[in-house]
N, C-alpha and C positions, 0 to 999 in steps of 0.2 A: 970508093965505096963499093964494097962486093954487091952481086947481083940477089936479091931476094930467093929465100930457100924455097924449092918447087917439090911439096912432097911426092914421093914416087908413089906409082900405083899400089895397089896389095900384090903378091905375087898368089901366082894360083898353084895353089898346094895339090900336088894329085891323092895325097889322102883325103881328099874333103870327101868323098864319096864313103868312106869308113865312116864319117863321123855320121852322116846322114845316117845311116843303117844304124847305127849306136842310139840314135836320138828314134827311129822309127819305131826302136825296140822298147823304146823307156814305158810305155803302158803298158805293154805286157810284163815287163819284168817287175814292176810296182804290183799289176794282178794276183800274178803268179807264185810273189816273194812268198815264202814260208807256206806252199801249199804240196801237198804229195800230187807225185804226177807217177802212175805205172805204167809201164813201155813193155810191151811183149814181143820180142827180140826172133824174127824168124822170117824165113823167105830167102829172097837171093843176098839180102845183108849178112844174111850167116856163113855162106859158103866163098865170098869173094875177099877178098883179102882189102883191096881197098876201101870198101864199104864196111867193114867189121871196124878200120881203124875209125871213119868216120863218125859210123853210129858211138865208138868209146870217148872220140871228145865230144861228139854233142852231149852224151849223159853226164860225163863229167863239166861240161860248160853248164850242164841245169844247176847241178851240185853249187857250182863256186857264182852261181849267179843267185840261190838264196830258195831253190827250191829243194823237193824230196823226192830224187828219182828211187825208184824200186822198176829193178830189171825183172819180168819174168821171160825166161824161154823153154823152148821144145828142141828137135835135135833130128827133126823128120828124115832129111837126107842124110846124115852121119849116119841114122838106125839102120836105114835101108843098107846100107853099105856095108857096114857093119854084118848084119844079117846075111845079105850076101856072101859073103867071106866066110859064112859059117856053113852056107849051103842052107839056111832058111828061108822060106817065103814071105814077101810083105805082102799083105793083102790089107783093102780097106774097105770100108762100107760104112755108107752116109757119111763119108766123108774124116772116118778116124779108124785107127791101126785098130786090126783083132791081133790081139796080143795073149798069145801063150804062154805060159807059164817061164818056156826057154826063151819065146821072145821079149817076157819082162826084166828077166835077167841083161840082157843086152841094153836093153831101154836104160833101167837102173846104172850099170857104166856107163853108159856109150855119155849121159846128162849130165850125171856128179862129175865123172871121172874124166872126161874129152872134152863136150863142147863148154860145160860150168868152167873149167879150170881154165882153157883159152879163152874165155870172155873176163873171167876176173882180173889173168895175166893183163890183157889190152888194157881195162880200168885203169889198175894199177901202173902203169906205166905212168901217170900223172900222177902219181900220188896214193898213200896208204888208204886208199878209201873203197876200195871194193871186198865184199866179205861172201862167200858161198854159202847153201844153204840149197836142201834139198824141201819138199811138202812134209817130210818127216819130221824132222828134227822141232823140235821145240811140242811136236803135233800142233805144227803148220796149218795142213790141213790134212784135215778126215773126211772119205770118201768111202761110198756103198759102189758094187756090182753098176752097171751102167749099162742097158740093152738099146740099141737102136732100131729105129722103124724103116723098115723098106719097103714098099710097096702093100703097107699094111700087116708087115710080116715082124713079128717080134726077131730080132734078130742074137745072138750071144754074141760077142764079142773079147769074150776069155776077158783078163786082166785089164780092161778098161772100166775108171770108176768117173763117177759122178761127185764132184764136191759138195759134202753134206754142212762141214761145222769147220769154221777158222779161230786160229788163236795166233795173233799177231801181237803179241807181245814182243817176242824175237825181235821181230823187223820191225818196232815201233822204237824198242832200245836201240837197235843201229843206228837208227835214224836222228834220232835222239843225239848221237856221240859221231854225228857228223859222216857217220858211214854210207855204201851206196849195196844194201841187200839184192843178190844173183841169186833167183831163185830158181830149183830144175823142177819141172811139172812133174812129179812123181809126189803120192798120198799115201798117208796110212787106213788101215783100216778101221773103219767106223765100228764095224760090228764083227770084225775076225782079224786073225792075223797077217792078212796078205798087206802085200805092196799093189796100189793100184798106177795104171796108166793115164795120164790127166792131160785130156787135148790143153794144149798150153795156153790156148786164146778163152778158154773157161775156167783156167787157172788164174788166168792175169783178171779176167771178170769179176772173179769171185774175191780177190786179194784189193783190187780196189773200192767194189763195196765196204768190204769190212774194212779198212781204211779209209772210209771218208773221201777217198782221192778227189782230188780237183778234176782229174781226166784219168782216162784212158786211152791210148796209144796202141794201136794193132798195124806192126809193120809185117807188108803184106808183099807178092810180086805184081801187083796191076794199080792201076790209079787210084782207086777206090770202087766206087758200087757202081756198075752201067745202068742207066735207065734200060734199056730193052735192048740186052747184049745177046745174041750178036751180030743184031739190025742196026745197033747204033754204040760207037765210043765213047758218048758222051755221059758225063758221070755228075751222079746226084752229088753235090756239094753238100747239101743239108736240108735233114729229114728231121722228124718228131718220130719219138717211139710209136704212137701209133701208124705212123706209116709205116715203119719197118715193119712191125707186126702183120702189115696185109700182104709186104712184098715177099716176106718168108717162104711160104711153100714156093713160091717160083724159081729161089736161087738156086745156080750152080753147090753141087755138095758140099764144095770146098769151100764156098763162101759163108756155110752155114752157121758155124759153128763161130767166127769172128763176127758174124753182125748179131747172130743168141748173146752171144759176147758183150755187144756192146747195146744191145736191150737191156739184159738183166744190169747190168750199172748205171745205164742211167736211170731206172728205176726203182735203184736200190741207195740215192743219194750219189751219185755220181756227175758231178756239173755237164760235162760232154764225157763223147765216145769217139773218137778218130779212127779209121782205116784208112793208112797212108803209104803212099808207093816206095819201098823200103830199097828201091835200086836208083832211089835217087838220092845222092851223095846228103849228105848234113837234112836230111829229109825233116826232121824232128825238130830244129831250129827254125827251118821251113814254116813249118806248122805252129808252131808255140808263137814265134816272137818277129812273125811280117801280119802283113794286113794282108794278102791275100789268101796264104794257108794253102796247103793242098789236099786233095785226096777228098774222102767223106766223113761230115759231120752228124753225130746222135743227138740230139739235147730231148730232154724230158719234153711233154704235153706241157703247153703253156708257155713254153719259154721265149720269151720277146724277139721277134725277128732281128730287132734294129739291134739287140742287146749284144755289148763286146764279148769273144768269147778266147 
């Protein structure tokens, strides 16, 4: 009489740690299903080669996970280079290019023609799904003249416009037929014929408004907002629009224009605002689809602390 059968243990899978993260992910990806999310693409993710691939599968992992990514970016450091090479000067104030008429020229390539077309190429590498598109084309968006304040001091700023009026049609049909819209921050003119210059993070603001977005996304080079930088690293996780509105006049220049950014959206029907450290590899899955999230969050006045986001 043989001896009685002794089941074996289970064995231990070393993919069990995938699965975990897969199951950590399942309420977000239920949230998220079938919502637009705009991502404004700039900082050290654009210039480094391994983080360009990264940021292209995370957009395309939103894509085939059931969401509606729309890229917007700028081209800051390619312009500058660019420009140099020509013997032109960058110069900036409050924190955006004065841009002259020869340096809108440059801007207008250096966006369509260099950084649009290497971000589409990356997309595309997984698949027919990324499509270019300048603020022009469809009349995107329409933008007026655009002055800045310095020290009380109205300032010109040549070919820098302010976004007046969007028509998202275009990028609502891509969207529509499964595509993922790369949009370059350049406008037409609202009330003449110029091309204007469109800080990219006021681009991606104003494209999510009119979109409805579920979020907005501003990949940035630092962690997100510092409480009282730079006495201290530690960074606000999560604010209400009126707070940001009183922290305003204190920030850094450069941080101006992405947290205006991400006021005017969530003010204008936008669920959250992120600014997120975009030299951290898959940063954006980071953020969307763990419980901990990184970088700084906007939500509207009112919006429930406990509330998932």
């Amino acid at each position: 009489m043989s001896a009685p059968h002794t089941p074996r243990p289970p064995r231990k899978h070393t993919a069990l740690p995938k699965a975990r993260i897969l199951i950590e992910a399942l309420p977000w990806l239920t949230r998220h299903h079938g919502r637009t999310v705009v991502i404004k693409f700039g900082g050290n993710a654009m210039v480094d080669d391994a983080l360009k691939a990264a940021f292209a599968q995370d957009v395309v992992f939103l894509r085939h996970a059931g969401l509606h990514p729309v890229v917007v970016h700028g081209g800051g450091p390619q312009i500058s280079a660019q420009l140099d090479r020509l013997g032109l000067d960058s110069e900036f104030r409050a924190g955006l290019r004065v841009t002259t008429p020869e340096a809108m020229d440059v801007v207008r390539m250096v966006l369509a023609g260099q950084v649009q077309r290497e971000l589409v190429g990356l997309l595309n590498r997984h698949g027919p799904l990324a499509v270019g598109m300048t603020g022009e084309d469809a009349h995107l968006m329409s933008a007026v003249k655009r002055y800045a304040d310095v020290d009380g001091e109205r300032v010109d700023l040549g070919r820098v416009g302010e976004v007046t009026a969007t028509d998202t049609g275009a990028i609502e049909a891509l969207l529509r037929d499964g595509r993922i819209p790369v949009v370059s921050s350049v406008a037409r003119g609202a009330d003449d014929d110029h091309v204007y210059n469109v800080n990219a993070d006021t681009a991606a603001a104003a494209l999510a408004a009119a979109l409805r977005a579920e979020t907005l996304m501003v990949l940035t080079d630092v962690e997100g907002l510092y409480a009282d930088w730079p006495a201290s690293d530690e960074v606000i996780s999560r604010l209400t629009e009126s707070e940001l509105e009183k922290l305003l006049p204190d920030l850094a220049s450069g941080m101006v224009p992405k947290m205006e950014g991400c006021l005017h959206a969530v003010r204008n029907g936008v669920r959250t605002a992120r600014v997120i450290d975009g030299r951290v590899p898959h940063a954006i899955l980071l953020e969307i689809f763990t419980d901990e999230g990184i970088g700084t969050m906007v939500v509207p006045d009112g919006a429930g602390e406990g509330e998932p986001t």
